[in-house]
matplotlib code that plots the C-alpha trace (Angstrom):
import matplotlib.pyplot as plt

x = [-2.7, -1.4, -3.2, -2.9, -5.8, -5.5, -8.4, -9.2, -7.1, -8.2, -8.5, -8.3, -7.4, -4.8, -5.5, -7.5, -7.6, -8.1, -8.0, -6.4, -7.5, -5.2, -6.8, -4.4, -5.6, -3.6, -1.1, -0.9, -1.3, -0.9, 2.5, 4.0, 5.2, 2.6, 3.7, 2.7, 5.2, 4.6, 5.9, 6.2, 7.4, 11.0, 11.8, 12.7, 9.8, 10.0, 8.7, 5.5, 4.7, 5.0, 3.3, 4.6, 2.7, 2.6, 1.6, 4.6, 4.8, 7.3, 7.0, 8.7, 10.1, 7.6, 4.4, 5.4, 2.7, 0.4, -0.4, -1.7, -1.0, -3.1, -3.8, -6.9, -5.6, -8.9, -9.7, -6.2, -6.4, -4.0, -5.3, -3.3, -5.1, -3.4, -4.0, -3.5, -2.2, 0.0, 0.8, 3.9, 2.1, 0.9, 1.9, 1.0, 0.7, 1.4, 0.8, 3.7, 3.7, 6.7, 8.0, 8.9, 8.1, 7.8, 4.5, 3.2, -0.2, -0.9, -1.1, -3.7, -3.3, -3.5, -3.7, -3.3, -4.3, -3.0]
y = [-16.8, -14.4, -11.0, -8.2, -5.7, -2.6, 0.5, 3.7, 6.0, 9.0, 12.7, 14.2, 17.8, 18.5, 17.2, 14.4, 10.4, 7.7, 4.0, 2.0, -1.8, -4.8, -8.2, -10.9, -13.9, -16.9, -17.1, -18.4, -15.1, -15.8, -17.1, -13.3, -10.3, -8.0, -4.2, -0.7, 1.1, 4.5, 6.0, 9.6, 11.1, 11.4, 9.7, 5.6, 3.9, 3.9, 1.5, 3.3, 0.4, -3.6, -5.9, -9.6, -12.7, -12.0, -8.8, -7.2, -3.6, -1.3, 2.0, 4.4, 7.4, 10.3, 8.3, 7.0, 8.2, 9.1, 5.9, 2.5, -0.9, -3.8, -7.5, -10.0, -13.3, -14.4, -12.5, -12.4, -8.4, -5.5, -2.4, 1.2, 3.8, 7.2, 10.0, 13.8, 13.3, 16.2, 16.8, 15.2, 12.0, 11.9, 9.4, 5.6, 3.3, -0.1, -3.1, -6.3, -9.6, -11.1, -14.4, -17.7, -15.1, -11.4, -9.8, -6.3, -4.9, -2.4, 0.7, 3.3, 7.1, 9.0, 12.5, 15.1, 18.7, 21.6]
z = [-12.2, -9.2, -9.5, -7.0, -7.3, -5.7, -4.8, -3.2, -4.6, -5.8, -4.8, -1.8, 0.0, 2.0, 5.9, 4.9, 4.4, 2.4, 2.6, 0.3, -0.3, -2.1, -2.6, -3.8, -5.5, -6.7, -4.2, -0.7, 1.1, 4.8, 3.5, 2.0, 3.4, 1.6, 1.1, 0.1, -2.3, -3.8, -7.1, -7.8, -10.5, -11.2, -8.5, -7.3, -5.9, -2.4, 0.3, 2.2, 4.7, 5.2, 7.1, 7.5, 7.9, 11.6, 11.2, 12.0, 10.5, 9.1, 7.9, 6.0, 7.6, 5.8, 6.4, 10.3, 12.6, 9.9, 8.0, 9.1, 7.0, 7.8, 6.8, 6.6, 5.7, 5.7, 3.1, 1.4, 1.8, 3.4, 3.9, 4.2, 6.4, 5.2, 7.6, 7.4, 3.8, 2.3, -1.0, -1.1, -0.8, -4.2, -6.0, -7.7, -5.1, -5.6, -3.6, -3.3, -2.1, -1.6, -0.7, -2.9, -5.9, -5.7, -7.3, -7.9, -8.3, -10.8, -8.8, -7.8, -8.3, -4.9, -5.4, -2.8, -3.1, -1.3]

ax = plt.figure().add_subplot(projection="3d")
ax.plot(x, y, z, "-o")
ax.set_aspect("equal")
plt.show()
């Protein structure tokens, strides 16, 4: 059974950080591209950051320069750093893993307080 687990979210003010943790399990990890996507409300899920196998990185244009993704494949983890947060980061943050299949984590609130 694949299962993505995501934590960290939570609350934070405006100018801070948080760190964000996915562990997969059931799935040969060092073989996806793992990604961060981010829901807000009302609007289509967007893609925050990816990371391939490699650990090649790609980030969306609104969190470029403030937010880090990272990978273990040791542990079967990626990590998202998220720097000087603003409120238009809040949001449901999902992880992905994609490859042979495509899977999605059930997400983690990140709230951001002005």
């Amino acid at each position: 059974q694949v299962q993505l687990v995501e934590s960290g979210g939570g609350l934070v003010q405006s100018g801070g950080s948080l760190r964000l943790s996915c562990v997969a399990s059931g799935i040969d990890f060092s073989q996806y591209i793992m990604a961060w996507y981010r829901q807000i409300p009302g609007k289509p899920r967007e893609l925050v950051a990816s990371i391939t196998n490699d650990s090649i990185t790609r980030y969306g244009d609104s969190v470029r320069g403030r937010f880090t993704i990272s990978r273990d494949n040791a542990k079967n983890t990626i990590d998202l750093q998220m720097n000087r947060l603003k409120s238009e980061d809040t949001a449901v943050y999902s992880c992905r893993a994609f490859g042979v299949d495509h899977y999605w984590g059930q997400g983690t609130q990140v709230t951001v307080s002005s």
